[in-house]
N, C-alpha and C positions, 0 to 999 in steps of 0.2 A: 766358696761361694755356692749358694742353692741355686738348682736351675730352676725355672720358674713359669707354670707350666700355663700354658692359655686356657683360660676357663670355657672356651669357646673353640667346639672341635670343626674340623672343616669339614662335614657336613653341614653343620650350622651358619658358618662362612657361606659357603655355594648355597644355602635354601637364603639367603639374606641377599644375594646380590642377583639369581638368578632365581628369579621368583616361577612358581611351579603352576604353569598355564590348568587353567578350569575351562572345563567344557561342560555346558548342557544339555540333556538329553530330554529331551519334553514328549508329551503326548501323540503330538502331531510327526513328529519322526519318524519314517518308517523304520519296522524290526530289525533292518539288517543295518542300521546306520549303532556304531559302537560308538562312545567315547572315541578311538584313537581315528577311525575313522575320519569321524566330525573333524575332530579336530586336523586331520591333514586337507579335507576339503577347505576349511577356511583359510591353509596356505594356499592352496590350488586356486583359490579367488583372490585373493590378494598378489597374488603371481601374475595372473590374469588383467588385474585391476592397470597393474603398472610396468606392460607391454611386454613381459617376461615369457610368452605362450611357448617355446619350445619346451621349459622348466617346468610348465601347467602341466603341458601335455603327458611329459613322461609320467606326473602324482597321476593325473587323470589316468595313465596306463595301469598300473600301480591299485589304483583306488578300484577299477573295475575289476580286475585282477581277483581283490581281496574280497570285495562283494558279490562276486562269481561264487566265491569258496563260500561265503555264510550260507549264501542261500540255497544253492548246491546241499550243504550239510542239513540244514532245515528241511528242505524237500522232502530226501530223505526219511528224515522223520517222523514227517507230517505224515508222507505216505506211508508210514506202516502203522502210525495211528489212526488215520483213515481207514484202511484195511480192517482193522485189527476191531476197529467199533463198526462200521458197515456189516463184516461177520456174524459180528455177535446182533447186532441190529435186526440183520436176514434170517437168522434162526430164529430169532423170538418172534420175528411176526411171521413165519413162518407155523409158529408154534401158535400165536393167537389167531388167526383167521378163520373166522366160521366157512365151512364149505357149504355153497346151499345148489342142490341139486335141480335140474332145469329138467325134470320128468313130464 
């Protein structure tokens, strides 16, 4: 007797019964809100919604936590691309400025 093999692997099982949450990220969002973020805030409101706040509060912990760290790591960044063109900025008008003499 041939053993007879399911055309259908279980990952295709589990993406069929446990369908894969979409989150959107729009315009209006500020830069440090990610996908996984967004998406644990809208458990943290619906936790909220339905009297659950000690379970809010700890995402809420959580959620600050990790938006601490994005922007933390952006700052960063930002600042040393600020730096890095303010520099280059100060030289050049450094370098274009007529001097006029008050004799």
């Amino acid at each position: 007797m041939k053993c007879i093999r399911a055309p259908v692997g279980l990952l295709d099982l589990l993406d069929r019964f446990y369908l894969k949450r979409q989150t959107t990220i729009t315009s209006t969002d500020p830069q440090f809100v990610a996908p996984a973020i967004k998406a644990v805030l809208k458990r943290k409101n619906r936790l909220m919604r339905s009297g659950r706040i000690e379970e809010a509060d700890a995402i809420s912990k959580r959620v600050r936590a990790a938006v601490t760290r994005l922007r933390t790591a952006n700052a960063r960044k930002r600042t040393k691309e600020t730096w890095a063109r303010y520099g280059r900025g100060f030289v050049a008008d450094l370098g274009s400025k007529n001097v006029v003499s008050t004799d």
